[in-house]
VEXDOLUM-66931 format. One record per residue (C-alpha): residue number from 1; x, y, z. Coordinates in steps of 0.05 Angstrom, whole numbers, plus 5000, padded with zeros to 4 digits. Layout:
<sites>
<site resi="NUM" x="X" y="Y" z="Z"/>
...
</sites>
This chain:
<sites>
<site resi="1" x="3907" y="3860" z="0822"/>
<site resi="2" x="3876" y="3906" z="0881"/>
<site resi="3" x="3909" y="3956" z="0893"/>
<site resi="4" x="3875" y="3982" z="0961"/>
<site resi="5" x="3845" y="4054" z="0981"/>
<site resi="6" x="3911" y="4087" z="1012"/>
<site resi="7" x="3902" y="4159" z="1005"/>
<site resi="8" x="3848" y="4158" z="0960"/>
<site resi="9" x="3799" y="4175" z="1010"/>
<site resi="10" x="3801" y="4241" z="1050"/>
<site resi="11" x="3761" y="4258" z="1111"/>
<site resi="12" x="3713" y="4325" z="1097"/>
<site resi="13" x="3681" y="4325" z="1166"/>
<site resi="14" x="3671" y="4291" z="1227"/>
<site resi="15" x="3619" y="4296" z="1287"/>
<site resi="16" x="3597" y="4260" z="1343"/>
<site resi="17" x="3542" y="4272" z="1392"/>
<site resi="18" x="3535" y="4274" z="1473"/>
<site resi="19" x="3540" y="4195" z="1497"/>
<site resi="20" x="3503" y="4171" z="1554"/>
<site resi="21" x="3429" y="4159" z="1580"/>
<site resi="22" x="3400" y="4199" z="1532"/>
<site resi="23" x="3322" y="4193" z="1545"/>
<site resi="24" x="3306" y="4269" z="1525"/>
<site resi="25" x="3330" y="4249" z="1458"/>
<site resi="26" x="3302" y="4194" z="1406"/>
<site resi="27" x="3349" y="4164" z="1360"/>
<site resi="28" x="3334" y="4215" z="1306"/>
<site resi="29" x="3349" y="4276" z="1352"/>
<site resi="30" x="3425" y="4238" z="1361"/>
<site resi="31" x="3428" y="4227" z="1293"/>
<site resi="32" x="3413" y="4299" z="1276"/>
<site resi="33" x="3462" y="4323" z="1331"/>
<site resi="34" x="3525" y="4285" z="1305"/>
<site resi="35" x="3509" y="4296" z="1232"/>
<site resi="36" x="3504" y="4383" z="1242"/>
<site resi="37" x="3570" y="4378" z="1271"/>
<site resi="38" x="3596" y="4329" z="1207"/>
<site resi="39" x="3571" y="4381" z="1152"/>
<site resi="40" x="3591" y="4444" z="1197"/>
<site resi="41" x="3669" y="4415" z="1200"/>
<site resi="42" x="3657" y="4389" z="1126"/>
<site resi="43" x="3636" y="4462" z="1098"/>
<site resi="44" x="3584" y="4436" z="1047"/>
<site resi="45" x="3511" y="4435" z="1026"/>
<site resi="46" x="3467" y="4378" z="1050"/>
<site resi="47" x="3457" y="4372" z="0965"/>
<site resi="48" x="3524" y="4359" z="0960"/>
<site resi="49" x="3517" y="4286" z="0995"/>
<site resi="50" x="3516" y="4236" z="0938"/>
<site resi="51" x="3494" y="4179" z="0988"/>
<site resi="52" x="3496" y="4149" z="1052"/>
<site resi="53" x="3510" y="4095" z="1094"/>
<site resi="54" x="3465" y="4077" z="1156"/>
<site resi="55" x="3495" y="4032" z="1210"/>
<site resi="56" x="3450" y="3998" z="1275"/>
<site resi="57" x="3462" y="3937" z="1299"/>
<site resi="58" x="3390" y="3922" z="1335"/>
<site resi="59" x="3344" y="3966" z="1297"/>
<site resi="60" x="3283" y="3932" z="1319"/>
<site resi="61" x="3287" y="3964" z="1388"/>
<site resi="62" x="3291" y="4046" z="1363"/>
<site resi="63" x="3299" y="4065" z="1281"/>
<site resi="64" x="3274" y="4010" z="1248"/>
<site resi="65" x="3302" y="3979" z="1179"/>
<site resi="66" x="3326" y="3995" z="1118"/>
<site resi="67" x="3354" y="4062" z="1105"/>
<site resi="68" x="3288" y="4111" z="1111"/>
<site resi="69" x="3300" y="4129" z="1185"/>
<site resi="70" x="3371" y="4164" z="1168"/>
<site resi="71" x="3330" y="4199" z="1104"/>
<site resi="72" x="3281" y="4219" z="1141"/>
<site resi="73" x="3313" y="4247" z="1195"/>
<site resi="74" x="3360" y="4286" z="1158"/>
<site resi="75" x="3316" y="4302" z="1107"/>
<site resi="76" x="3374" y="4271" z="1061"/>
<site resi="77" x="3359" y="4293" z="0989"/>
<site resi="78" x="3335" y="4229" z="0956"/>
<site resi="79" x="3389" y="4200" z="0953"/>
<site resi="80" x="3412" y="4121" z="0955"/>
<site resi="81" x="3411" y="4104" z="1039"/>
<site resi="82" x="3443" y="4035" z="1055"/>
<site resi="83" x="3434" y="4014" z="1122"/>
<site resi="84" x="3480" y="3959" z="1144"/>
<site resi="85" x="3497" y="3913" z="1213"/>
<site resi="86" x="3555" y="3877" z="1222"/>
<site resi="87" x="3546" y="3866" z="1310"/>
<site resi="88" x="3595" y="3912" z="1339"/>
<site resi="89" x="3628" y="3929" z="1278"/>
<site resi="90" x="3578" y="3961" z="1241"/>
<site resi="91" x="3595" y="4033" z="1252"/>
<site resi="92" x="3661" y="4021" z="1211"/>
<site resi="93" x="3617" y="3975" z="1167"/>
<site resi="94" x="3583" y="4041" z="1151"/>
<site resi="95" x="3652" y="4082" z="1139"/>
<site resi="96" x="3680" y="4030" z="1096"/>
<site resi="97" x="3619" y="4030" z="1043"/>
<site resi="98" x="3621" y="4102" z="1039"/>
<site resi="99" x="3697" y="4102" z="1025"/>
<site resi="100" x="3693" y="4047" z="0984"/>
<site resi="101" x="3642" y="4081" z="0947"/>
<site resi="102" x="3691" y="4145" z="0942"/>
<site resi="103" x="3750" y="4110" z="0923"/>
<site resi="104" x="3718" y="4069" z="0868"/>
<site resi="105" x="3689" y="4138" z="0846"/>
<site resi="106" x="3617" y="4117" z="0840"/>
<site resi="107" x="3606" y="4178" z="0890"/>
<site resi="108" x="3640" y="4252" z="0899"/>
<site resi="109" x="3625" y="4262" z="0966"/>
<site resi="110" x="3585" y="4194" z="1014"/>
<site resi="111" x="3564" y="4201" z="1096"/>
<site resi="112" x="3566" y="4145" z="1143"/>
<site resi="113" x="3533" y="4153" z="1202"/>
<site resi="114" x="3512" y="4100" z="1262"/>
<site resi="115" x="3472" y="4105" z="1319"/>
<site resi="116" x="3445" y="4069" z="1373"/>
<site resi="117" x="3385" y="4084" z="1431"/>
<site resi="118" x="3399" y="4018" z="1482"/>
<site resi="119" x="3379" y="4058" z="1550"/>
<site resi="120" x="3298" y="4057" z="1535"/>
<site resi="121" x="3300" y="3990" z="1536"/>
<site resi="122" x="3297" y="3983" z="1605"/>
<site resi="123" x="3349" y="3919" z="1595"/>
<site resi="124" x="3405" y="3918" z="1641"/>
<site resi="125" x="3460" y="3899" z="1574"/>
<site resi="126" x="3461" y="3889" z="1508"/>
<site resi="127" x="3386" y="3869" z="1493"/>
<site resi="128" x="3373" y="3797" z="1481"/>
<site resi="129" x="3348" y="3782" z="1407"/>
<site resi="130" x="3352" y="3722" z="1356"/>
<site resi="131" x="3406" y="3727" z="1306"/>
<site resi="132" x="3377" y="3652" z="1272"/>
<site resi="133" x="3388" y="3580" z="1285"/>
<site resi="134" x="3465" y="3591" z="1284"/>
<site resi="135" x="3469" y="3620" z="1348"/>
<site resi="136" x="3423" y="3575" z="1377"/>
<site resi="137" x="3471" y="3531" z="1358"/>
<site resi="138" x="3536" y="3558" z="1379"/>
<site resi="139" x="3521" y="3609" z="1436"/>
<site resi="140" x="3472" y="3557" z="1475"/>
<site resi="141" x="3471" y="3603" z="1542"/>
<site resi="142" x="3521" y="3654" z="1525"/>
<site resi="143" x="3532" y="3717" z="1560"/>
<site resi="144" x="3582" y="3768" z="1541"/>
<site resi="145" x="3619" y="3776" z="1610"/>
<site resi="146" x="3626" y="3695" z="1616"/>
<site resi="147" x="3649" y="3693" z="1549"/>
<site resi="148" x="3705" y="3738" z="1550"/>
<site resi="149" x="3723" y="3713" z="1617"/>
<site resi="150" x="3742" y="3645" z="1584"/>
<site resi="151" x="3787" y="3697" z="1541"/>
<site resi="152" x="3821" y="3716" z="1605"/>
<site resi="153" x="3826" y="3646" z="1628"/>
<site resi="154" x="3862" y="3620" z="1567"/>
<site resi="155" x="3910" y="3677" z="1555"/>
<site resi="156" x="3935" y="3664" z="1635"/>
<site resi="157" x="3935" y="3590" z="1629"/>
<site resi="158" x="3976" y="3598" z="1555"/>
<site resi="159" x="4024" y="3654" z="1574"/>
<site resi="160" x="4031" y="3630" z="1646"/>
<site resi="161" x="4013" y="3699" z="1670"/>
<site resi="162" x="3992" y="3696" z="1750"/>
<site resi="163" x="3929" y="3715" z="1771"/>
<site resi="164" x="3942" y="3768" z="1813"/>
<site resi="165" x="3992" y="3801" z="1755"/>
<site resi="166" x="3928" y="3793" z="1697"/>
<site resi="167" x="3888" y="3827" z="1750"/>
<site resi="168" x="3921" y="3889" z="1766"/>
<site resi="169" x="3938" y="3889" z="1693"/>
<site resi="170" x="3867" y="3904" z="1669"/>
<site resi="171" x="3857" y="3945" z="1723"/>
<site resi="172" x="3907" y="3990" z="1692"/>
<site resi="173" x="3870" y="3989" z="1637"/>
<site resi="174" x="3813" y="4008" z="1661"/>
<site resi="175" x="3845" y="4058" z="1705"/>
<site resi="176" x="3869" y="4093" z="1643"/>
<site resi="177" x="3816" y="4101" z="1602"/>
<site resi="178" x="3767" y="4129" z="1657"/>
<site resi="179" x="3830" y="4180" z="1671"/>
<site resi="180" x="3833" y="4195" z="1600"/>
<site resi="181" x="3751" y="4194" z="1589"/>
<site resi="182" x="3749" y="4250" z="1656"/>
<site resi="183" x="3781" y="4305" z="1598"/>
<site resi="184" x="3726" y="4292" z="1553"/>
<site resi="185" x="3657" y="4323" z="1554"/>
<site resi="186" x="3632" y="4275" z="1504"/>
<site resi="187" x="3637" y="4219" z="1551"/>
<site resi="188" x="3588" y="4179" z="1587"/>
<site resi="189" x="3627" y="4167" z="1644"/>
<site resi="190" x="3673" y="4222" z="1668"/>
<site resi="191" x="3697" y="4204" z="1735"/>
<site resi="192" x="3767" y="4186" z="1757"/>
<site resi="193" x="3769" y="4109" z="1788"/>
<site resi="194" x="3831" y="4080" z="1830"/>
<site resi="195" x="3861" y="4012" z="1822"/>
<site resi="196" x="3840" y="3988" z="1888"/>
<site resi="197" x="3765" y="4003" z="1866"/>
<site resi="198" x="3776" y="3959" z="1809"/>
<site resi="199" x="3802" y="3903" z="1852"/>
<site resi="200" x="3760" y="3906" z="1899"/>
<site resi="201" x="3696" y="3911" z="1863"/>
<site resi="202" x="3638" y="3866" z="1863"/>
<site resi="203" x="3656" y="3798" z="1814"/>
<site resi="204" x="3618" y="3798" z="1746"/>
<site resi="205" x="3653" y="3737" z="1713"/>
<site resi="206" x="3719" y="3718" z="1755"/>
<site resi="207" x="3762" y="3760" z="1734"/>
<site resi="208" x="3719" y="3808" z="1707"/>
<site resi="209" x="3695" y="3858" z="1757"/>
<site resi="210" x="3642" y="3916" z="1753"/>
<site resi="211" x="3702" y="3970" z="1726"/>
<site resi="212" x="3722" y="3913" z="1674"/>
<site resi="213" x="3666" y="3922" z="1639"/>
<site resi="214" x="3640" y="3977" z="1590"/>
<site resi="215" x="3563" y="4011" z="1601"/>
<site resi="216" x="3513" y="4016" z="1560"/>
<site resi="217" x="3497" y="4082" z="1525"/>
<site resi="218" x="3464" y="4119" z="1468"/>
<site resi="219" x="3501" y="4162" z="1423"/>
<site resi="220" x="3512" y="4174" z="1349"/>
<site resi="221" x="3568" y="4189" z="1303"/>
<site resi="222" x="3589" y="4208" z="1230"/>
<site resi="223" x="3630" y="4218" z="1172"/>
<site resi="224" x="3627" y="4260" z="1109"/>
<site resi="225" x="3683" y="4234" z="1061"/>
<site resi="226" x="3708" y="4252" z="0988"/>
<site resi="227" x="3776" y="4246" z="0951"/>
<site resi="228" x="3827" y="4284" z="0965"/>
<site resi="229" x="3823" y="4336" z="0902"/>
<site resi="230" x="3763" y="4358" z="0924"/>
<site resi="231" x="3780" y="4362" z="0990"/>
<site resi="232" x="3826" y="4412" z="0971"/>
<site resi="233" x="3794" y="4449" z="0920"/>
<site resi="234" x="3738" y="4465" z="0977"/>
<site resi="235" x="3799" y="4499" z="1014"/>
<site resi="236" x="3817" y="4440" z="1059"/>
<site resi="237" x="3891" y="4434" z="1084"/>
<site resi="238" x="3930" y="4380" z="1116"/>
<site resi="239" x="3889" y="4329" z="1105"/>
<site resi="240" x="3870" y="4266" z="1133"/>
<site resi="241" x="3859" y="4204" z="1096"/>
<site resi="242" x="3850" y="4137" z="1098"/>
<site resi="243" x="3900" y="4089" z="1098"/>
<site resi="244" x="3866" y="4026" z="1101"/>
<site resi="245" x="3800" y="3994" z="1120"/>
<site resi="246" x="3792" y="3916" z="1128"/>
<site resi="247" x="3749" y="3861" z="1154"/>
<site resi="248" x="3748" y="3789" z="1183"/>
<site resi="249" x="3698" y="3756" z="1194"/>
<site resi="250" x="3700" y="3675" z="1237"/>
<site resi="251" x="3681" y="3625" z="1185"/>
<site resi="252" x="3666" y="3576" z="1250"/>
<site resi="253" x="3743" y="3550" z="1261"/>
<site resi="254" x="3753" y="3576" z="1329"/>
<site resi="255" x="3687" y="3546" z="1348"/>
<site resi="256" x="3693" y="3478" z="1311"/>
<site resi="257" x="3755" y="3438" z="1337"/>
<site resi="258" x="3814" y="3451" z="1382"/>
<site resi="259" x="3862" y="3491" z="1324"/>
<site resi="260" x="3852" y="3553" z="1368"/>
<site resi="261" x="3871" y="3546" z="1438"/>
<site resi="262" x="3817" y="3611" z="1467"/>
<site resi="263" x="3871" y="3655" z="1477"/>
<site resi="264" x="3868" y="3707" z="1430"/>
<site resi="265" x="3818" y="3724" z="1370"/>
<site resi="266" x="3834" y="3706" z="1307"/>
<site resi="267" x="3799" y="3752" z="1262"/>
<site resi="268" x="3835" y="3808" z="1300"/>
<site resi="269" x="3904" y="3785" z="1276"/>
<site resi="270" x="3877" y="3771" z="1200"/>
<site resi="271" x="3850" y="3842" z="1193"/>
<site resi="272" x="3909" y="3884" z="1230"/>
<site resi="273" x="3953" y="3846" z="1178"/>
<site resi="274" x="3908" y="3860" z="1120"/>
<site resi="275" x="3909" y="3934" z="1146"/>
<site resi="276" x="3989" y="3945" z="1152"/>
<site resi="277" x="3994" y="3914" z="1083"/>
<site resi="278" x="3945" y="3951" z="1057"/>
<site resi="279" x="3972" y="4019" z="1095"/>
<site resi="280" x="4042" y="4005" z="1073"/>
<site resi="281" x="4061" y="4003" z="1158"/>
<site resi="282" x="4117" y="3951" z="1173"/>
<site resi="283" x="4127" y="3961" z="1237"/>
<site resi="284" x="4057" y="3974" z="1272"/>
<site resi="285" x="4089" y="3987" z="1345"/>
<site resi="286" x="4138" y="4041" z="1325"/>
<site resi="287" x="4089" y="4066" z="1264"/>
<site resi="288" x="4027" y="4073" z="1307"/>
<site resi="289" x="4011" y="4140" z="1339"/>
<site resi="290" x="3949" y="4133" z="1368"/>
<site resi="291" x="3900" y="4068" z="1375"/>
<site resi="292" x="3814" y="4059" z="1394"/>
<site resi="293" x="3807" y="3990" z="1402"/>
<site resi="294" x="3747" y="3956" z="1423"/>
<site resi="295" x="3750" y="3947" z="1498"/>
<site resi="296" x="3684" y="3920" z="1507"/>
<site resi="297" x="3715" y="3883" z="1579"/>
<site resi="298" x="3785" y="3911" z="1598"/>
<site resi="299" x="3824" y="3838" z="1577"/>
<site resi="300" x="3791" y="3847" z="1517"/>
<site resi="301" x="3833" y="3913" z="1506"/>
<site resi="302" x="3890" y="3871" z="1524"/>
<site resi="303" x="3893" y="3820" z="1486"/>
<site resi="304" x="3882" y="3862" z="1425"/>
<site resi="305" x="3948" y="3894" z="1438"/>
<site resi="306" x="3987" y="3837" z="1421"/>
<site resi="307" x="3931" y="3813" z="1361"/>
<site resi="308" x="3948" y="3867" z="1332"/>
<site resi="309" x="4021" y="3870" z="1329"/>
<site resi="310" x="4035" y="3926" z="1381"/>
<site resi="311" x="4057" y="3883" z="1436"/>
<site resi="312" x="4103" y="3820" z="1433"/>
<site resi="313" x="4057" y="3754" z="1442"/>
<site resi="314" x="4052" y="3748" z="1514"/>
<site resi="315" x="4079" y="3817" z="1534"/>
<site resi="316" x="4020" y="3855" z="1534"/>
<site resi="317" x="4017" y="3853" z="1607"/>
<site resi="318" x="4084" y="3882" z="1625"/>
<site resi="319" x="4071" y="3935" z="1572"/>
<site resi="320" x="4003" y="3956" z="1601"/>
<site resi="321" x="4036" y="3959" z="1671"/>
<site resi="322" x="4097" y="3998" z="1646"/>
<site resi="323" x="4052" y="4049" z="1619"/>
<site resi="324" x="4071" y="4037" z="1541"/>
<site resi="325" x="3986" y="4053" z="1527"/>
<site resi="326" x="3980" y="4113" z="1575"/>
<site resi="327" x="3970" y="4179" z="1556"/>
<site resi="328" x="4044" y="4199" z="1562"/>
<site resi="329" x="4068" y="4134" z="1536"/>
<site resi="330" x="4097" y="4103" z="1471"/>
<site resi="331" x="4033" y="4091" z="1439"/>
<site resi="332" x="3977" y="4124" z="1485"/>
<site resi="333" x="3907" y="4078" z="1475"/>
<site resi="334" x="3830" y="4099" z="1490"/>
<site resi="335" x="3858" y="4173" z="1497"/>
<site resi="336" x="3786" y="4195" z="1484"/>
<site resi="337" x="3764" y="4144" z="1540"/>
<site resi="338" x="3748" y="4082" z="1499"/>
<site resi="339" x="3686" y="4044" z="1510"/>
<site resi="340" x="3696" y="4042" z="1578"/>
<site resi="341" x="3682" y="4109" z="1587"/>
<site resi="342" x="3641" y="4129" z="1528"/>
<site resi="343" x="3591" y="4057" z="1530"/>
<site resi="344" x="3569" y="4020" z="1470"/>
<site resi="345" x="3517" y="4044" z="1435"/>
<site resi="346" x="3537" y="3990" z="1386"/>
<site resi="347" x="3525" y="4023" z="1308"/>
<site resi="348" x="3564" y="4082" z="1323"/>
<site resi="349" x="3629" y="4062" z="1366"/>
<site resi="350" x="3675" y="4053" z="1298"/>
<site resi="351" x="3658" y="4111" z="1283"/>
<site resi="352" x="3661" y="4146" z="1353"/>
<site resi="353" x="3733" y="4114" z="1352"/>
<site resi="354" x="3751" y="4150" z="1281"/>
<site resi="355" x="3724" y="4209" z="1303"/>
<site resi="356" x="3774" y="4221" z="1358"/>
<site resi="357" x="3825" y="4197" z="1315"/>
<site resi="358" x="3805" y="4244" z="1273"/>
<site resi="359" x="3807" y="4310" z="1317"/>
<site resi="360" x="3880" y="4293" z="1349"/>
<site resi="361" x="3906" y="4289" z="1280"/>
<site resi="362" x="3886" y="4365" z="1269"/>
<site resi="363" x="3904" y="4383" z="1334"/>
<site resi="364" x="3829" y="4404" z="1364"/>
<site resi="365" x="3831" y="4346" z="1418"/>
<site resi="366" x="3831" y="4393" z="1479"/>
<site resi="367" x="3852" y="4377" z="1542"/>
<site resi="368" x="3867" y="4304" z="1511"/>
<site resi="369" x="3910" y="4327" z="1459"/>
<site resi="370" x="3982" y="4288" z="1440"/>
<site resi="371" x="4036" y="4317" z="1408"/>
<site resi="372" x="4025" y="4301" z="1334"/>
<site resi="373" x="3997" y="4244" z="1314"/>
<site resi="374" x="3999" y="4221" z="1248"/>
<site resi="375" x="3976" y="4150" z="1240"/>
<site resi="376" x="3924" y="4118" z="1272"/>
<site resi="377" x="3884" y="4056" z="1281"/>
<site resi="378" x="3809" y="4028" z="1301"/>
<site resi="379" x="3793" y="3968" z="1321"/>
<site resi="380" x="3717" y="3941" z="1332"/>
<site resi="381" x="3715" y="3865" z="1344"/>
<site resi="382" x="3634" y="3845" z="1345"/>
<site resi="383" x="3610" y="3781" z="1369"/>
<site resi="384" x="3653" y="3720" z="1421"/>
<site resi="385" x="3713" y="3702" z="1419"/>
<site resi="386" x="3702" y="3637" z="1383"/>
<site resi="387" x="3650" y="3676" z="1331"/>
<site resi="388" x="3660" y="3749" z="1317"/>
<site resi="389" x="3678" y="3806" z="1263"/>
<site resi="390" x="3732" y="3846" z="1270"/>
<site resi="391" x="3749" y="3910" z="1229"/>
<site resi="392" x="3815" y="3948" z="1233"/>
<site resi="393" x="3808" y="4015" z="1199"/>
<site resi="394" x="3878" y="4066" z="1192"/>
<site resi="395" x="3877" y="4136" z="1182"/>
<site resi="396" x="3935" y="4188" z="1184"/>
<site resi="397" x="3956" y="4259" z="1155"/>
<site resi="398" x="3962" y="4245" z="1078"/>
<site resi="399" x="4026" y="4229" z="1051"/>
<site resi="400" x="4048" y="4190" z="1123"/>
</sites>
């Protein structure tokens, strides 16, 4: 029987590059500026990498396929490069086959790293690309703001929720990540925002407004990660290490008859279960410290709270207005600034998220910092509601 990867996996290093419109820098030049902050904070050789994990999610557009652009730009030393894609998942795609690869001990020491360039495009969102006949099929017309405002229009017309009360809801949450993404000189956006700007923005998809919606960016992040003996024997202390990583992935349910009722995402709800089991967490609201989720459009963030297990099934709303996610609340949320503030330069937001996960646990946070965290979650959902991936990742101070 499996037994899981809890504790079995320690982080060596961490780093994570400038986001934002980036067009002095080619996707190499990101890649090269998150990964010399990763093996600075990991204290090791480049030789010492045993192999590597590539995520980017549209690499027709900047790096190409395969695995050779991260080689190449790193000058890694031939070693095995897997490049992977799993939509906007695929930066913790990345992380979990190097920490798969630790904990099974086919590897000492593996790097994940994902990047994305979307600014040189010239396109105004995600780009536009074929993905095969399925989604010809199933996302006939689809755009991403329409989409996920059918999310907001279910979760009201399930929970009863008034319109006005959603509203000023998500414009809390928006209102709180840009506060929380103006301490952070990694972020795209930096700047402070009111609730009345949200609510009286221009309309995107009713009731998603300009400030309900996260930019597009380019950035890069990465991981170096080992077990934990030899974390120690290179003279780490108080390490962190993963707790659990797990995926779900829409077998075509939600899209196929009326079993799901659009108000929530399925996947989201398998996976954070998968992930407290795995973790050993019973209680997720009290357990929690500190939570990145994937707040592509600000009901997005929402309804993830109660998907996975933090807030009560409908009572993610009063929670978000009473503050519970703030920076001074119970379970502060997007304390780095979230996509919201830091874009989605889609192969490196998992691990953008883990990386700021990463830095409160030890305390180097900054001006952000919380007062001692010591479990924490991810969350990158990829795809529509009715047809998406969704990874839930936990990390904490070893022995939590």
């Amino acid at each position: 029987m499996a037994s899981g990867i809890k504790d079995k996996v320690a982080i060596l290093g961490m780093g994570c590059s400038k986001f934002g419109e980036r067009w002095e820098s080619d996707p190499e030049d990101l890649m090269v500026e998150a990964f010399d902050e990763c093996i600075a904070d990991a204290g090791i050789d480049m030789k010492d990498i045993q192999a590597a994990w590539l995520a980017t999610a549209i690499e027709e557009i900047h790096v190409g396929k395969g695995g050779i652009p991260l080689a190449f730009a790193l000058r890694l030393p031939y070693i095995p490069v897997t490049r992977v894609e799993n939509f906007c998942a695929s930066g913790s795609e990345a992380l979990r086959g190097a920490v798969y690869a630790v904990a099974s001990g086919a590897c000492d020491i593996a790097l994940a790293l994902g990047v994305e360039k979307l600014k040189d495009t010239g396109y105004g969102g995600l780009p536009q690309r074929s993905r095969g006949a399925l989604n010809s099929m199933w996302w006939a017309n689809y755009s991403a703001p329409g989409s996920f405002a059918q999310l907001a229009s279910a979760y009201r017309a399930k929970h009863g929720v008034d319109a006005a009360e959603l509203k000023r809801a998500m414009a809390h949450i928006s209102v709180k990540s840009h506060a929380n993404g103006s301490k952070n000189p990694k972020a795209h956006l930096q700047n402070k925002i009111t609730e009345a700007q949200v609510l009286n923005a221009p309309m995107i998809a009713e009731p998603l407004g300009i400030f309900d919606c996260c930019g597009v960016s380019d950035g890069a992040a990465c991981a170096i990660v080992t077990t934990p003996e030899i974390a120690k024997s290179l003279g780490k202390k108080d390490l962190i290490t993963v707790k659990a990583i797990q995926l779900s992935v829409s077998n075509g349910i939600e899209a196929g008859h009326n079993t799901w009722d659009g108000s929530h995402f399925m996947t989201a709800r398998i996976a954070s279960k998968r992930a407290y089991e795995e973790a050993g967490i019973r209680d997720p609201r009290k357990e929690i410290g500190l939570a990145e989720v994937h707040d592509c459009f600000s009901i997005t963030e929402l309804v993830t709270m109660e998907d996975l297990y933090l807030s009560p099934e409908g009572g993610a709303v009063k929670d978000v207005l009473n503050g519970f996610y703030d920076a001074d609340g119970g379970l502060p949320c997007q304390i780095d600034g979230g996509l919201k503030c830091f874009g989605h330069p889609i192969g490196s937001s998992g691990l953008r998220m883990m990386y700021e996960l990463y830095l409160q646990m030890q305390g180097r946070a900054g001006d952000r910092q919380v007062e001692n965290p010591k479990i924490g979650l991810t969350h990158n959902l990829g795809g529509a509601p009715h047809q998406n991936v969704c990874s839930v990742a936990i990390i904490g101070q070893q022995g939590a």
